[in-house]
N, C-alpha and C positions, 0 to 999 in steps of 0.2 A: 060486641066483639065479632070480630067478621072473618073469614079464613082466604089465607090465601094459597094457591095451587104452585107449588115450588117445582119450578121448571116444566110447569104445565100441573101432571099430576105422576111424578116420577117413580114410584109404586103401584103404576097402574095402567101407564101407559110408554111411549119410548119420548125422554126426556129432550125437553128444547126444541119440539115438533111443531109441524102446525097439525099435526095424527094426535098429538099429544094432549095442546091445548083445548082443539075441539071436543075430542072425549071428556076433558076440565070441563070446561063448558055445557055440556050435554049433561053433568050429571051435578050442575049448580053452581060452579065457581063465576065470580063477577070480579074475582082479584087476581091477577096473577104478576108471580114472579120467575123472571128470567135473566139470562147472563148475555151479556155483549163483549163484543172482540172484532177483529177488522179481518176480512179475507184479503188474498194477494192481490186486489184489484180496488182494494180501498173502500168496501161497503161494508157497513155494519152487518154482525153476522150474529146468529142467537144459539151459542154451543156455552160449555161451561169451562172444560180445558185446554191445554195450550196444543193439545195434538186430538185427530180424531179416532186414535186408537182405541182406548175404550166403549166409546160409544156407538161407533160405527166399523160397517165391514170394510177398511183401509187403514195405511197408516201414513201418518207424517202430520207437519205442525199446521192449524188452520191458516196459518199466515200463508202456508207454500199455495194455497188450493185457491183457484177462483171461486167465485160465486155458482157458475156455470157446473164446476168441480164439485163443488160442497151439496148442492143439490140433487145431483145424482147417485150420491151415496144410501148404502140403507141402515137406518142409525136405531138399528133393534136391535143391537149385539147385547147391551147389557142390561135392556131393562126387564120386563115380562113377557111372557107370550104376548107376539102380536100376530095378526094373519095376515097382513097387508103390509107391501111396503110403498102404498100410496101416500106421500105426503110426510116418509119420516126424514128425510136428507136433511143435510143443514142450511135452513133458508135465513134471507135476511129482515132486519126489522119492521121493512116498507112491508113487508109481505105477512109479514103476522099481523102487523098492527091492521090491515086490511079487510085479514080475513076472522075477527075476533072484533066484532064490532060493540058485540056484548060487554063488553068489560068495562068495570065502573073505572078501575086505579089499575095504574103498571107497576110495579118496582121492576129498572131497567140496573141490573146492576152489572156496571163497569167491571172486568176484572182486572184485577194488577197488572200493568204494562209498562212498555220505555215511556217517558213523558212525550214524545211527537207521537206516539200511538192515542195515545190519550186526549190530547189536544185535538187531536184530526176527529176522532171519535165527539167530543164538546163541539168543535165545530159544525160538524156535521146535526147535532139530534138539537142546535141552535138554529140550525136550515130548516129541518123537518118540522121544530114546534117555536117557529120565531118569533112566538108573543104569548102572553101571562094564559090567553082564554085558548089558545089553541095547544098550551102545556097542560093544562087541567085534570087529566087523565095521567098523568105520570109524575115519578118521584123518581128520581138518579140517584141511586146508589153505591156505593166501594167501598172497601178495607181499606182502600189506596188514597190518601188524602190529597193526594196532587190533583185527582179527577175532581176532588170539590171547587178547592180553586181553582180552576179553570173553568170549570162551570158559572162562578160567580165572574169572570170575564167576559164569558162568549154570551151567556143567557143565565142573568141574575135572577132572573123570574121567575126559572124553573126550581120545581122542592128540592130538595138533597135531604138523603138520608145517609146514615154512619154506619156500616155492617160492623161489629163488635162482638169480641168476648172476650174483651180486656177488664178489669177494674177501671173505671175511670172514666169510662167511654161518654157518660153524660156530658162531665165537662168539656171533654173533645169535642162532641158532636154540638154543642152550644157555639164553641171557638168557631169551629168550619160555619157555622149558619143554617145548621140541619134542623128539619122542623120534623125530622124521622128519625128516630133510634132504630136500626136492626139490630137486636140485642141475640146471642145465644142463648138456649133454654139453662144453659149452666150459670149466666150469670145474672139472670133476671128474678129479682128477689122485691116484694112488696115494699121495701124502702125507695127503689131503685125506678119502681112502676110512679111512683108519691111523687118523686122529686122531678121528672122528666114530668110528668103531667102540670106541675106547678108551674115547669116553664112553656106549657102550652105542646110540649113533644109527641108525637103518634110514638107508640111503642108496638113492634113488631117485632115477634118473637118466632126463632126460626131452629131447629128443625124439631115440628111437633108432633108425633107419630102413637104416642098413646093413649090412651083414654083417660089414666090416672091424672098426667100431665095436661090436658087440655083443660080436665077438671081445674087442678091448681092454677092454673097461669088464669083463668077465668075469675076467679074468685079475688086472685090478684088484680083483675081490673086493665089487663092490659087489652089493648085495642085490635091488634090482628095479631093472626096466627099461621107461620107456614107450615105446609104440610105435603107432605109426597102423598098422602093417601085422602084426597078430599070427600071423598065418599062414602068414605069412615066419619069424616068429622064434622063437615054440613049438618047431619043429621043430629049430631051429639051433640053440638051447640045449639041447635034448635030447640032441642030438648032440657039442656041446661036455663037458657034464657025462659023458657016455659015455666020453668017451679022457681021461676025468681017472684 
């Protein structure tokens, strides 16, 4: 079982960063997950909601902002102290995936959009990783089932994973072609871990912040783990897998 660093490391650092991810990085993350959205000038952008008001000093929808815009912002408003606002603005995917060479796997997850938002976005990360060996490092992501299909149009090659906390979601995520379940901690239960594994599914279970819970989801067997606090959890699975 292996952890991954949710939005970098979102309890620890300012979320969707490249401030963010390197601090992930620097203190062991090799997995990260992040969110995608298009700025007003059509580039993939890595924030998590439809406006930058919570997470950054400004306000209005990411769509209205250039690239040029988004970058300039300082996006420590709501997570922990930080003392620098080197490198928190909202940058795009060409730029994180650049400066994050360390990392073994992406989950790039899509969020809910118009369907030409969406398209443009498959399109696009179809450009960037236009063949099976230079996707290898990434798994696409969404709640938004329209983004799966579309991905098996533009770049069939690429993994797809299902974000879930429905009942049912295995079958779903079999339908779509997902070889990733993103499960919630609410609904991830040892029958649930048994029957995705059977069908060969990575099980990745998201949002994991305690100790007790890391415990259990481990023992369940499931395969990664997200986590806003990775420097809590690195070490506790380390230690877990130790007395196995």
């Amino acid at each position: 079982m292996y952890i991954v660093g949710h939005r970098g490391a979102k309890g620890e650092a300012p979320e969707n960063t490249i401030a963010g991810f390197r601090h992930a990085i620097e203190r062991g993350v090799r997995y990260l997950e992040f969110d995608l959205r298009l700025s007003s000038d059509n580039e993939i952008v890595i924030v998590h909601d439809e406006t930058v008001d919570r997470t950054c000093y400004g306000s209005g929808r990411v769509d209205s902002f250039s690239v040029k815009e988004l970058e300039k912002l300082d996006g420590r408003k709501s997570g922990p102290l930080w003392s620098t606002k080197i490198d928190t603005g909202v940058t795009t995917l060409c730029k994180v995936v650049a400066k994050t060479p360390e990392i073994k796997l992406y989950q790039f997850e899509v969020k809910t959009a118009p369907e030409a938002v969406l398209e443009e976005i498959a399109k696009q990360l179809a450009s960037m990783f236009p063949t099976k060996k230079s996707a290898k490092k990434i798994v696409v992501t969404s709640f938004d089932t329209k983004m799966h299909k579309l991905m098996k149009i533009h770049a069939p090659y690429i993994e797809l994973g299902l974000v879930s906390e429905m009942q049912g979601c295995l079958a779903q995520a079999q339908e779509l072609g997902c070889s990733y379940l993103i499960a919630g901690s609410k609904i991830c239960t040892p029958s649930l871990v048994s029957r995705a594994h059977k069908q060969n599914m990575h099980v990745s279970v998201w949002t994991v912040n305690e100790l007790a819970a890391i415990e259990k989801l481990h023992t369940m067997g499931v395969d990664s783990l997200v986590t806003d606090y990775p420097s809590m959890a690195i070490p506790y699975v380390g230690s877990l897998q130790r007395e196995e």
